[in-house]
N, C-alpha and C positions, 0 to 999 in steps of 0.2 A: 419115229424118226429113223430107228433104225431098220436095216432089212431082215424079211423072217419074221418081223412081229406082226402079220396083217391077223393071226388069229389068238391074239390076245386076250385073256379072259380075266374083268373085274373079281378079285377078289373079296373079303372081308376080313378082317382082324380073327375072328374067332377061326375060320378054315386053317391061317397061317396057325395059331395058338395050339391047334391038335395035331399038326405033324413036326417033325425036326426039321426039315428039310425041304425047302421047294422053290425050284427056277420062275423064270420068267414072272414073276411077280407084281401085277398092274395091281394100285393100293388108293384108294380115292379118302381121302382122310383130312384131319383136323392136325396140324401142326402144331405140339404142344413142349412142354420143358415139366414132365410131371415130379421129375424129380432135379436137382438144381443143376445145368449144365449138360442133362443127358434127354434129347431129343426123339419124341413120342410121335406115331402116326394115332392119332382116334378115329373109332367110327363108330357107329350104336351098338357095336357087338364087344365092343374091348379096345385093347390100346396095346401095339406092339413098340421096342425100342428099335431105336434108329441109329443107323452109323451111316453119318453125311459127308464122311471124307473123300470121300471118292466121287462125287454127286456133280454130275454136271448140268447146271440148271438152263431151261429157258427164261426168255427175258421176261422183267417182271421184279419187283422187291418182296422177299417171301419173309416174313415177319411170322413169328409166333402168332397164334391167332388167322391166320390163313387155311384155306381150306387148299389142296396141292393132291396131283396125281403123281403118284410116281412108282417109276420102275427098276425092280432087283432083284435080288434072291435072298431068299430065307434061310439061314444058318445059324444054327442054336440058339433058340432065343432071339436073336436080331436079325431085322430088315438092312442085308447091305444095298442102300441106295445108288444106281447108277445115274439114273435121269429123273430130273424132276420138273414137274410144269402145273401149269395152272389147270383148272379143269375149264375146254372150248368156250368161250362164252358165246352168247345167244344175242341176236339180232332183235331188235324192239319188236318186230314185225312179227316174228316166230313167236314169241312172249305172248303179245296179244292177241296171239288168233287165240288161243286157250281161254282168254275174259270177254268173246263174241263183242258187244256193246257197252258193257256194265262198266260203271269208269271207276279204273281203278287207280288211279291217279289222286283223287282228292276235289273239294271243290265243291258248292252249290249242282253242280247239272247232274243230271241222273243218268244223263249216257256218255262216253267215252268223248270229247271234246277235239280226237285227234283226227276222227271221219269225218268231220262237219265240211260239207262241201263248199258251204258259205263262208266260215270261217277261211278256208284254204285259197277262196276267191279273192278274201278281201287281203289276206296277207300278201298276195301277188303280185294285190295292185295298189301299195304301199312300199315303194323299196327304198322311201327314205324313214320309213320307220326305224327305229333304235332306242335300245336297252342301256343305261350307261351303269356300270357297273367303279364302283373308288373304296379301296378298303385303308383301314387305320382313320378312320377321319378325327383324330386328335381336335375336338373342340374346344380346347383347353390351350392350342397353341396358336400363339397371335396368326403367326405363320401359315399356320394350316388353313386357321378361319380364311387368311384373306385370297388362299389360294381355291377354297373352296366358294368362297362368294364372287372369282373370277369366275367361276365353273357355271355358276346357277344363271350367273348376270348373260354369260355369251349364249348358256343353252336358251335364256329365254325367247331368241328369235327365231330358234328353231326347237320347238318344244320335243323332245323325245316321249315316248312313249310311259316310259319309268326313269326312274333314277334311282337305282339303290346303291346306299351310303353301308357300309359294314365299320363294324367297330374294330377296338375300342374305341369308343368317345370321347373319352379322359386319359390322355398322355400320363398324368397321376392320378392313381384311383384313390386318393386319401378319403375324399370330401365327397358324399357322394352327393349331397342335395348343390355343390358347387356345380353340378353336371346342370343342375335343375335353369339355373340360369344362362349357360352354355347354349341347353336347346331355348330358349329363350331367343336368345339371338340368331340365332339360325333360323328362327321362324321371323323373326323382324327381315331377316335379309329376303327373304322368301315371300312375307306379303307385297312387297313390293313386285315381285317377277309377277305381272298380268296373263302372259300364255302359259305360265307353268301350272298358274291355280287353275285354269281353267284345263289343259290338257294333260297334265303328267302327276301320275301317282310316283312318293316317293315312298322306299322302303327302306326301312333302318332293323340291319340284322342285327342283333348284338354279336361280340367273342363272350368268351368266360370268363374275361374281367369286369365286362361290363358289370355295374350293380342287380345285386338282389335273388343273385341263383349263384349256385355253384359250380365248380370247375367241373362240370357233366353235361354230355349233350344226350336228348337235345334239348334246349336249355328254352326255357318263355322269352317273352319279348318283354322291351324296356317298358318300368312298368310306365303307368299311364300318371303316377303323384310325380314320374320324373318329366316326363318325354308333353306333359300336358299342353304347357304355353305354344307346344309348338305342334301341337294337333288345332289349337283356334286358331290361329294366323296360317296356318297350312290344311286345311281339311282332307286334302287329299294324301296324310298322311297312314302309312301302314305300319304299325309296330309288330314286327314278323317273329317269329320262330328262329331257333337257329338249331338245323337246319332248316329251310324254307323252298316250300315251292311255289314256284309261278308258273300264269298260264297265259301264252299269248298269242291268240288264234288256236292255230292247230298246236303249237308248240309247247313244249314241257322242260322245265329249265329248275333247276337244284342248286340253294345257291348255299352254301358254309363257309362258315369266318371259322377257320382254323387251321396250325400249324400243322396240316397232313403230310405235305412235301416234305418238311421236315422230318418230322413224324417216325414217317413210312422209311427213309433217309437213315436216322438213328437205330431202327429197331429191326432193320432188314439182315439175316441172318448171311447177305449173300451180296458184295456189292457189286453188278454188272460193268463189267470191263468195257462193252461194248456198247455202240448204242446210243441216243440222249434221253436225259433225264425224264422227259415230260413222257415220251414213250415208254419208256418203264413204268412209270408213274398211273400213264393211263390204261394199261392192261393191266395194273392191277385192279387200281378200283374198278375196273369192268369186267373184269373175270370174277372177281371176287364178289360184285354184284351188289355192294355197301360202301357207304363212306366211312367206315369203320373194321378193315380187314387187320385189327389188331388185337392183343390181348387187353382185357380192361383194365391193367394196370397202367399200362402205358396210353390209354387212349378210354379214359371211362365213359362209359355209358348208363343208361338208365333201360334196364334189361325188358320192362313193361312197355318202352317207346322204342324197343328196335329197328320198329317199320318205318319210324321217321328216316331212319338211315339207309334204306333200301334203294337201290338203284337197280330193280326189277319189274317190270320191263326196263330199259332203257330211255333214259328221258332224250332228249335232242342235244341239252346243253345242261352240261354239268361248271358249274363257277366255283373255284376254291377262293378262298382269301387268307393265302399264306405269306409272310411279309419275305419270302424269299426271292430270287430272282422271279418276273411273268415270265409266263408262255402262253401255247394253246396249240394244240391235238387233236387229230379224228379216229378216233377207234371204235369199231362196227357201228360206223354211220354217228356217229356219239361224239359232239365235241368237245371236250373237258382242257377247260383254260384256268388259269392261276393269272389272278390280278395283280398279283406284287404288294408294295405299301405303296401307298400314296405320299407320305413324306421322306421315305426312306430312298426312292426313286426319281427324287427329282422332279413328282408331282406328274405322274403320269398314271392312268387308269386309262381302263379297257369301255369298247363300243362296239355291241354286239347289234346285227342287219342281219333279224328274222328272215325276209323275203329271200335271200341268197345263202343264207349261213353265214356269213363273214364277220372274223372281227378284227379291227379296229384299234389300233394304240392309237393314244391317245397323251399327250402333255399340255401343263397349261405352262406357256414360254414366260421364262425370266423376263421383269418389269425393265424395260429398255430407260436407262437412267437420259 
């Protein structure tokens, strides 16, 4: 950014570690706290200290647990940071020229489902297709149910493609086999919708309160002794992963029930003056390349399923379900939206239009007395 650096040369931890002294300092590293309060850069070679007082950042929430470039000088011992930023991030396109055909996305097909030229035909010549996306669906609150079986009743004339519901389920998670007849009824209100069984798969992510796993992603789907009665009166139901991906057409879509926004929000060492939220928000998870650019205290993981959380290459459409204000964003071509809650909001959820990219708020309007 600044002038005079066009020949800037990456360093490593161990180069800085063997001399006392040295300018111009590009530092591609692991954002760490090794010791309580004092701020570490890592990289495979070693780990130098940090003094971030002076440090003026590009936009972005840079969280412990981030990976960050940054530039300054070495003097005794510690990295005084001037500039710090994310490291470029990479276009899906650039990504996948590196995996020729081999699909690395996931999935039944053995090649890459995002070339199909048929696929990209038929998406084109659907532009009333749509994904309806509704999180917190509290099945436990009269309220909700009757807001959500407005939802199913009106889509049925006009079937969407999917419908994925995100949790929690249970507004109280005391009881958990109480859930068991919650989805019970939700498959009662659903055998009834005739175009829905026949056209639309629905998805049910769980959060971390859902039952039966732990607060760690990425966590199984609801099990099946719970979610049963409503896989026979629903057949076309999916009990997903969280996180989960879907594929639709050419399209590749990532969808997580969790408090990221927040999250990311709390645990950001740096909070942007400038700017809105959602754009911060979405240059991090895209530079950062995962929907987990945090330390796993604050954001645990299951270190053998890391790849579930990858967002490399770049999918089309990235879905949060954080019950904080929605939005939605396009960064490198990548559209990353936040649903909101659905009771918390007034009962509004998002409607995402494959063929155009476009999405869609969405309410179901107060019962006119």
């Amino acid at each position: 950014s600044g002038t005079g650096k066009s020949k800037l040369t990456l360093r490593k931890v161990e180069n800085l570690l063997s001399t006392s002294k040295m300018n111009d300092v590009v530092l591609l590293g692991l954002l760490t706290q090794l010791t309580e309060g004092r701020f570490y850069l890592e990289d495979p070679t070693g780990s130098v200290p940090c003094d971030l007082s002076a440090a003026a950042f590009s936009a972005g929430l840079y969280c412990e647990g981030c990976f960050v470039l940054a530039y300054g000088k070495f003097r005794d011992g510690t990295l005084k940071i001037e500039e710090m930023g994310f490291p470029p991030p990479e276009l899906a396109a650039s990504s996948r020229a590196f995996y020729g055909s081999v699909n690395c996305w996931g999935g039944p097909s053995k090649t890459l489902l995002k070339h199909s030229r048929n696929l990209a035909e038929l998406e084109k010549a659907n532009p009333d297709h749509s994904l309806v996306f509704v999180s917190d669906c509290w099945l436990d609150s009269v309220e909700v149910m009757e807001k959500l079986k407005q939802l199913l009743k009106g889509y049925d004339d006009f079937p969407p493609v999917a419908i994925v519901l995100m949790g929690p389920f249970g507004k109280q998670q005391d009881n958990v086999y109480g859930l068991k007849s919650r989805f019970q009824m939700l498959g009662e209100v659903l055998s009834s919708c005739e175009k829905l069984k026949a056209q639309t798969d629905l998805v049910l992510v769980p959060s971390c309160d859902d039952p039966a796993a732990a607060n760690i992603l990425p966590r199984p789907p609801i099990p099946n002794a719970i979610a049963g009665e409503l896989v026979k009166r629903f057949p076309r139901t999916i009990l997903a992963t969280n996180p989960c991906r879907l594929q639709y057409c050419t399209q590749q879509i990532v969808v997580c029930r969790a408090d990221l926004v927040t999250k990311l929000c709390r645990n950001t060492i740096h909070f942007p003056k400038q700017g809105h939220l959602e754009e911060h928000f979405a240059r991090t998870l895209i530079s950062q390349g995962t929907l987990a650019p945090l330390h796993p205290i604050a954001f645990p993981t299951h270190w053998s399923y890391d790849a579930a959380l990858s967002l490399y290459p770049l999918p089309d459409l990235v879905v949060i379900g954080d019950p904080c204000q929605a939005f939605q964003t396009t960064e490198q071509e990548c559209t990353v939206m936040n649903v909101g809650s659905f009771p918390k909001s007034k009962f509004t959820f998002k409607v995402y239009y494959p063929s155009n990219r476009t999405v869609e708020d969405s309410q179901i309007p107060d019962e006119v007395e």
